[in-house]
N, C-alpha and C positions, 0 to 999 in steps of 0.2 A: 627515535622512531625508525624502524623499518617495513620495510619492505617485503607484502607475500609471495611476489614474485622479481627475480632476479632483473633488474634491470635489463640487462646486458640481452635476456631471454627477449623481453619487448623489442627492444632493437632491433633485434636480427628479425623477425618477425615480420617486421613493419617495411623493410629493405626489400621482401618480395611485393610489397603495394603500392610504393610511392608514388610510382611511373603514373600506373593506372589513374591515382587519387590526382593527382595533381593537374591531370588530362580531365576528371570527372567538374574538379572542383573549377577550375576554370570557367565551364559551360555553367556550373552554378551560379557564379557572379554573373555570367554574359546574362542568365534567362535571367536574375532577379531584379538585374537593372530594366528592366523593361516594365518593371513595378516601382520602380524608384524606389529599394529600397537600401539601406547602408547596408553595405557588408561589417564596419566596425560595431554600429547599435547592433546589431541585429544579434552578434558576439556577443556582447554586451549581457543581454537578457537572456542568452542562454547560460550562460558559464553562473546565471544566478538559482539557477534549476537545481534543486535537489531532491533526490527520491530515497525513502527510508525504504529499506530490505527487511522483512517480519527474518527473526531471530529461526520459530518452525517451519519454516520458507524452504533453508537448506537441508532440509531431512525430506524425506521422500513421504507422500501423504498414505492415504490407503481410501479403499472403497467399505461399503456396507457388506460385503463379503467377504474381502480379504484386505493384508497390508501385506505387501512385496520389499523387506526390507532392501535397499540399494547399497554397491559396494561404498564401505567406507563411511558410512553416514556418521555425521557426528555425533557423539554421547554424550555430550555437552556445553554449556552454552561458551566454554571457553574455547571448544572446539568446532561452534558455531558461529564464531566470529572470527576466526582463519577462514572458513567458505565466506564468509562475506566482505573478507581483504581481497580477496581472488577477483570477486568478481568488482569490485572498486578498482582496484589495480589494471584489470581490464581496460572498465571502461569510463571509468572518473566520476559517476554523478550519482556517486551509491555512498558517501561516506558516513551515513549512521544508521542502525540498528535498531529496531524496535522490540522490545523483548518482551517476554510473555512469561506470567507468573502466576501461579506456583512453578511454571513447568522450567525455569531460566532459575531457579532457587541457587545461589551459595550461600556460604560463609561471609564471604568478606564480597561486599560489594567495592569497597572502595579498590581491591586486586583486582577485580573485574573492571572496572571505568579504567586503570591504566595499563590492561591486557589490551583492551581494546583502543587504548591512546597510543599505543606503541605501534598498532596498524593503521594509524592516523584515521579512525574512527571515534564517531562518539555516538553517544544513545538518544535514541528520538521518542517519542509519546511510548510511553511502557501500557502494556494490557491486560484484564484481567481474567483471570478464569475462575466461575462458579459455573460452569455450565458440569460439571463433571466430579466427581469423588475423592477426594486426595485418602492413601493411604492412614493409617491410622487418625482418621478422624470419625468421631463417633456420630456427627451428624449426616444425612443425605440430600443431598440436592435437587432429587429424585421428582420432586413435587415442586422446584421453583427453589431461587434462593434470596435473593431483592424482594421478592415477591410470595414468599413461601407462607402457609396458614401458620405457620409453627414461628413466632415470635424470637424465641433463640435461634434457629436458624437464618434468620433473616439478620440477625446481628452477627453472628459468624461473618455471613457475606460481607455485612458493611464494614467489619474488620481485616478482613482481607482485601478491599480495595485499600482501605486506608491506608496497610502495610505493603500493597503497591504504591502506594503513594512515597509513605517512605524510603520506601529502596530506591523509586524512582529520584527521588532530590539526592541520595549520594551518588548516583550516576550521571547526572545533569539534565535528567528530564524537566519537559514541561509541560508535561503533558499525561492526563489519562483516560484511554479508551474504556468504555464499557459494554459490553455486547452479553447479553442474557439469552439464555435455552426458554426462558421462565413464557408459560403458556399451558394450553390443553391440547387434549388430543379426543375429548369428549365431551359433546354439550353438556353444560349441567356440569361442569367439572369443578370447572370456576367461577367466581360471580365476575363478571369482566371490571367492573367497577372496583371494586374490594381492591383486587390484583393492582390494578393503575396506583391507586390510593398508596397500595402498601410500597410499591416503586419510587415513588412523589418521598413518602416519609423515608424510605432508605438511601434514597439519593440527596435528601436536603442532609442528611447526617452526613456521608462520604462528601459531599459540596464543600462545609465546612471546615474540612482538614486542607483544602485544595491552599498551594501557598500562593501568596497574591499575583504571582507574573505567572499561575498555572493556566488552562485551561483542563475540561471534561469534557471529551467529545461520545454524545448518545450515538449507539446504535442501530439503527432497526433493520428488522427481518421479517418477510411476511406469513414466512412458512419455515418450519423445519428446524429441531427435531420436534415442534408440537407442529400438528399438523391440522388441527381444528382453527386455534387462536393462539397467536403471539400478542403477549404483554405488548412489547415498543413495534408494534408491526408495520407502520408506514413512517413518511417523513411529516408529513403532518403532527402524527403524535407526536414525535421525535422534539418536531419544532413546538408545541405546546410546552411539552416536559423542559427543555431547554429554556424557554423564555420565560418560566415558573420559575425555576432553578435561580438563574442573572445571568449577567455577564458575561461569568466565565464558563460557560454552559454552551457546547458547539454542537453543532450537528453533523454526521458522520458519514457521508455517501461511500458505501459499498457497492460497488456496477453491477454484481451477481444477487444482490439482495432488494429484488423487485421483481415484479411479475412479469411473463411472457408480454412484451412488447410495449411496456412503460417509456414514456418519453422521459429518459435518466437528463439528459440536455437543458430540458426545460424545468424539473427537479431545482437541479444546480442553480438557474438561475432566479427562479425562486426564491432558494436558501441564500442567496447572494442579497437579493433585494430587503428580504427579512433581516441581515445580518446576523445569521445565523451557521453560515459555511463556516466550516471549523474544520474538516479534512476530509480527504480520499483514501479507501483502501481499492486499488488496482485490482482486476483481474477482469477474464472473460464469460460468460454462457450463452448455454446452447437451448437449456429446458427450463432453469431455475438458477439457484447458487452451484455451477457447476466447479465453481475455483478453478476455471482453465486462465491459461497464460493469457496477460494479457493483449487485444491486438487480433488477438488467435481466430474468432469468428465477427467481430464488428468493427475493423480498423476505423472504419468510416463515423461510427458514431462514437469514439473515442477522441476523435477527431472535433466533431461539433459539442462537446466536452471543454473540449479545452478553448474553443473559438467562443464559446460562453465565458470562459473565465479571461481569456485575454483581450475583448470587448468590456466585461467589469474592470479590471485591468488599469487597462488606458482609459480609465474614470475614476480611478480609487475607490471604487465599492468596498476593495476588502485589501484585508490585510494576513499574515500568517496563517496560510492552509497548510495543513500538514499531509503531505503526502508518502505513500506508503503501497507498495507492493502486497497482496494478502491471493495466495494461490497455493493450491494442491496439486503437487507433483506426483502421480500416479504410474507413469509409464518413461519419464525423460531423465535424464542427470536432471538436478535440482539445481545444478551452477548454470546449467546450456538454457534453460528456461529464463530462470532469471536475469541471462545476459539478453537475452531473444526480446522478454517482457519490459526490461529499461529499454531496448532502443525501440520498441514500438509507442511505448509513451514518450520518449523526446520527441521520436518523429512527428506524433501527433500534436504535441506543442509546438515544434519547431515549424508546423505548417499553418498552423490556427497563427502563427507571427506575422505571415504571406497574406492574411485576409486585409484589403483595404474597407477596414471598419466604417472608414466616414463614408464611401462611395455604395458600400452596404445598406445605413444607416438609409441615404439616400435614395437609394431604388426600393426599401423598404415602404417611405414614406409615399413612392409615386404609385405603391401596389404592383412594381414591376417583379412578379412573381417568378419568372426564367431569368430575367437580370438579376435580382439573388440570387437564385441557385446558383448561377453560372458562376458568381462570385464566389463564393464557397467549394465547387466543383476546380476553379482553375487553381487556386492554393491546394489544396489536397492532392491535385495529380501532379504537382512538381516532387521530383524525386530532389530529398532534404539529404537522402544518404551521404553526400560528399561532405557536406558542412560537418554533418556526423562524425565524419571519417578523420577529417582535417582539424576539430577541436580537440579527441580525442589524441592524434598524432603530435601538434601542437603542447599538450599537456603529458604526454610521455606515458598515454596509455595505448593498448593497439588499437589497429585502423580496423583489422577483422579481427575481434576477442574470439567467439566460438574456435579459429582455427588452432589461435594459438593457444588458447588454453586445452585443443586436443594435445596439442604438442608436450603440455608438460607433464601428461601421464600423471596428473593429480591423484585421481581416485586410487591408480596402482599404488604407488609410492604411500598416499596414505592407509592405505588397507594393510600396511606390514606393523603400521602402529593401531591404527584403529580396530582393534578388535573385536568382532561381535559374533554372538555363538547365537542371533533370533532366527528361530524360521519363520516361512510364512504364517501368521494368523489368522483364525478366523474374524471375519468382522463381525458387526453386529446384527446380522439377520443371518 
């Protein structure tokens, strides 16, 4: 195994912060002990944290107008997984990869699972796409594809999940996401009924290939790119289709994929109580599914997010949520994002750990409405950044990654290999 970044590069790095970290992290013990809480547990639950990085994460996204290709982006997925050593290497809680198919296609998977075991990476729930047209292929997806009027098209799709499926078991997955375009954008388009049906019948086929330690985590979206009706549009149906399905049939909270000012918090805990949680795709919005970073406009309810999940937690409601970063990079390095969006979901874990649950619990029950909050409000406004700083220094990644990965002039250095002759495009309006 090695290393995408030079050791010796971290070191010197970290030798301008210590002083500061060490002066920060002190005060963090002092305030925490005033919650009684351990500095080694508390380690403990964090170092068990891990966040999968989406494979099209480190390419730069584009809008309905245009796409702004970014220096250096990678061309593919073996070159997608050097940006996502960088940004592990960083900052240590990024070591697997969720990869996206057709668009992550090679030859040899099994060169790929030990490209990426060499950056001491592995692959996490793999994804699929029929939302979109692949190259010589004679069918279209144009009308739906899980769900399409067209009988062969709809087996198309359920063959290419399945062959996600298999690429997925030579890389180590366990996992597979499904997220459909499939919906209308005119009444009278679709019979809504029909559609679900035909969803139900192409999901119990792809179900059946699933190998026994798998899981299938459903998508839904309430909007967009149909814009009338989406097939899987809430988490309701979500959890219907799921629990039709069995077992191994999860449900999929995406933060951007719900309506202006859904309570995402009580969603989650919902899906937790149905046992039905199966994973998180991270990110931020402002209007709708904006794919901004996550952290970026709702630290706060990212925060009571995770204070749902580590109150089920210290219960054992649930067990293997997969979690996963899923953002459009438009305007920033696609590395500076991703490193920005991991430490705003530690932090908001690492502060939902500060909540005294049982003391919670109990002002809950007396209806002391501002003695909850308060509760909530005093975890959240402890600044967690030192413990941040001093796991990461501890495990030999940096204490400030953003700086130093300015430092190593990636993107220059790779732009004399990576070469790419795209201009800007037009988008799709």
């Amino acid at each position: 195994m090695f290393k995408a970044i030079e050791k010796n590069i971290i070191v010197e790095s970290n030798t301008k912060f210590t002083d500061n970290l060490n002066r920060d992290y002190e005060y963090f013990l002092e305030r925490i002990s005033r919650l009684n809480i351990n500095e080694n547990l508390l380690k403990k639950k964090i170092s068990k944290f891990n966040l999968a990085l989406p494979s099209w994460g480190v390419g730069t996204g584009g809008t309905r107008f245009g796409r702004f290709p970014g220096v250096a982006e990678p061309r593919n997925i073996f070159e997608k997984i050097e940006d996502c050593a960088i940004v592990n290497d960083l900052i240590g809680i990024t070591s697997s990869v969720s990869p996206h198919f057709p668009w992550d296609n090679v030859k040899n998977y099994k060169e790929l699972k030990d490209h990426a075991a060499n950056y001491g990476l592995k692959f996490d729930v793999v994804n699929s796409n029929t939302f979109q047209d692949q190259a010589n292929h004679k069918h279209s997806y144009k009308f739906g594809s899980l769900t399409n009027s067209d009988q062969s098209i709809r087996q198309k799709a359920v063959e290419l999940n399945i062959d996600c499926i298999n690429k997925g078991i030579t890389l180590g997955s366990k996992g597979l996401t499904v997220w459909l375009a499939d919906g209308g954008n005119f009444p009278g388009q679709q019979n809504f009924s029909r559609t679900l049906s035909c969803y139900m019948d192409s999901m119990q086929t792809i179900y059946k290939s699933l190998p026994d330690d798998w899981k299938i985590l459903l998508e839904h979206k309430p909007y967009e790119p149909a814009f009338y009706s989406t097939v899987i549009n809430d988490w309701g149906t979500s959890y219907i289709c799921a629990k039709e399905l069995g077992e191994k049939a999860m449900c999929l909270v995406d933060l951007g994929h719900h309506l202006p000012n859904t309570n995402i918090e009580m969603i989650v805990s919902r899906l937790i109580d149905l046992k039905k949680l199966g994973g998180f795709h991270f990110n931020d919005s402002k209007f709708g599914d904006d794919d901004l970073d996550s952290g970026s406009i709702d630290p706060y309810e990212l925060f009571l997010i995770f204070n749902e999940l580590t109150s089920a937690s210290e219960l054992n409601k649930f067990t293997n949520i997969s979690y996963m970063i899923d953002q459009s990079h438009n305007v920033t390095d696609p590395i500076e994002s991703l490193i920005q969006s991991a430490n705003e979901i530690i932090t908001a874990y690492i502060k939902s750990l500060l909540v005294d649950q049982k003391k919670l619990k109990s002002l809950q029950e007396k209806n002391d409405v501002i003695g909850a909050s308060m509760i909530l409000k005093e975890a959240y406004s402890i600044d967690v950044s030192a413990i941040i700083k001093k796991i990461r220094y501890e495990n030999h990644n940096a204490i400030e990654p953003i700086y130093t990965y300015r430092k190593l002039n990636y993107r220059q250095q790779k732009s004399k290999i990576r070469f790419q002759n795209k201009p800007s495009l037009p988008g799709i309006i």
